[in-house]
N, C-alpha and C positions, 0 to 999 in steps of 0.2 A: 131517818133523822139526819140532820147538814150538821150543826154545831151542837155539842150537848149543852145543858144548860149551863157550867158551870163556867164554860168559854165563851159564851155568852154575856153572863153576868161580869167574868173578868174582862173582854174587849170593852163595853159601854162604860162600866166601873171606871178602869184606867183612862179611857178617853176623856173622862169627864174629869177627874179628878188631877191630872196632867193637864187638861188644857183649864182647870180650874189655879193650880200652881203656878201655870206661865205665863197666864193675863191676868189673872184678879187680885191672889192672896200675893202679897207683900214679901218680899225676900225675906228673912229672917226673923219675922212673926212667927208668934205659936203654931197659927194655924198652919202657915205654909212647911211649919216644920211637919204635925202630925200627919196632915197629908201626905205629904212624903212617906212617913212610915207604913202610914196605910197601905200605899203604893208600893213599900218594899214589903209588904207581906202579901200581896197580891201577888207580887211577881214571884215572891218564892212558892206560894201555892200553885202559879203557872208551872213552874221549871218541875216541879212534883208529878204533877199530873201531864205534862210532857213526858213522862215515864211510865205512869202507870194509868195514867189516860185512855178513851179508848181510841182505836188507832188513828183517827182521822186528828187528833189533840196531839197525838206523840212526834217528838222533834225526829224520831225516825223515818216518819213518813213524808215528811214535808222537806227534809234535807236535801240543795237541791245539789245536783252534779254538773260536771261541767258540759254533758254532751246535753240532757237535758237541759239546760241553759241557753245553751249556742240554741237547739231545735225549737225550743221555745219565743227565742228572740226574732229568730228567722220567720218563721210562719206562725206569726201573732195571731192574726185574724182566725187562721185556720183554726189556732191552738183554742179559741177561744170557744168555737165553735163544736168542735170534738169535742169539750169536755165542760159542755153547759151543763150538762145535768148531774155531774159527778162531785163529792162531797170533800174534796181534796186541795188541797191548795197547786195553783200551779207552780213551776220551777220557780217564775219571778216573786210569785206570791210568797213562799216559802222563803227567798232570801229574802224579804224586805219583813216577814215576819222575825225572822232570826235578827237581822240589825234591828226592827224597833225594841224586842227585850234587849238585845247587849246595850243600847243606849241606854233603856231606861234604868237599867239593874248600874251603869255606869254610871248615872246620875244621880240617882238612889242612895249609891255607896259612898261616891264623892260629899254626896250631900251630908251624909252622916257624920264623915271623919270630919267634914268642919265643926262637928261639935265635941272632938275628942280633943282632951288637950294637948296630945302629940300635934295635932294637927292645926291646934285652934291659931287662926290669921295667915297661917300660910296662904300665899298669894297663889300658888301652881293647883291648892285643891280648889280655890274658889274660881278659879279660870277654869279648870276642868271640871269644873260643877254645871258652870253657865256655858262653855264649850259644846256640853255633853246635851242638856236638855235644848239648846240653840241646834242642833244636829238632830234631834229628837224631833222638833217643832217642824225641820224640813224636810226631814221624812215622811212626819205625818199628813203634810202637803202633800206629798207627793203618792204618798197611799188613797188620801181622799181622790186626788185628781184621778188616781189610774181606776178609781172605782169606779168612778163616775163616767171616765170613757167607757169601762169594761160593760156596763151597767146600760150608759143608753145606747153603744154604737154599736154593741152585739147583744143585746137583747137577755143580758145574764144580770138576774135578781138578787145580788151579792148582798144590797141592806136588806130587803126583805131573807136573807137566807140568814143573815146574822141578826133578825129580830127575832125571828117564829122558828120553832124546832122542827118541822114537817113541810117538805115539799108537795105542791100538791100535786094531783093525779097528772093533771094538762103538762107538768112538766116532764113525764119521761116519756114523750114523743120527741124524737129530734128536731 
């Protein structure tokens, strides 16, 4: 098994419904409110099961380091290739998983406190609202883009491994 089902359901879920919040539904509509919430209980079932998950899901696995980092940055191509058929995220992968939750849990939160009345019209949460998912938005550019190199220019099945729960047989030849 690559992804279990329920990292599955929350990467498509949040994709859709975050890129449904940032181009379609209306700032401060119902809709764009509920969504959000949905979104924040998505992410809090993520942050759960980044614990008790099984390992390839837990923030302990994917936490990346600094020397893994630098090795990973350095010999990309390589890195890519060594670890086509492995179920793991790489070092870059792992950080840029860890920034899109803290964005989104960051947007989330902000989002909500505009509706608490300590908060309500403060200018600094409604800037850190649209700050946070505008930083969100360019991340996820930048996730799509690296997939899509990772995908066609080294020959790694990253969508198909995050649609379908089973790699198939042809894949653990190197």
């Amino acid at each position: 098994m690559i992804w279990d089902r329920f990292i599955r359901l929350f990467h498509w879920s949040t994709a859709l419904l975050f890129l449904a919040n940032f181009w379609v539904l209306e700032a401060g509509d119902d809709a764009h409110e509920w969504v959000g919430y949905v979104l924040a209980a998505l992410l809090l079932a993520r942050i759960v099961w980044g614990f008790i998950g099984p390992q390839n899901a837990r923030f302990a696995d994917f936490w990346p380091h600094k020397a893994a980092l630098r090795d990973n940055l350095q010999r990309f191509a390589e890195y890519q290739q060594a670890h086509r058929n492995n179920s793991h995220h790489s070092p870059l992968a792992g950080l840029m998983v860890l920034f899109l939750l803290f964005g989104l849990v960051l947007t989330s939160v902000s989002g909500w406190m505009q509706e608490l009345d300590a908060f309500w019209g403060e200018d600094w949460v409604q800037n850190l609202h649209a700050w946070s998912a505008n930083t969100v938005m360019a991340a996820v550019v930048i996730h799509v883009l690296a997939v899509l190199l990772i995908q066609l220019r080294y020959r790694v099945p990253l969508v198909r491994d995050m649609l379908i729960a089973r790699k198939r047989a042809s894949d653990s030849a190197p």
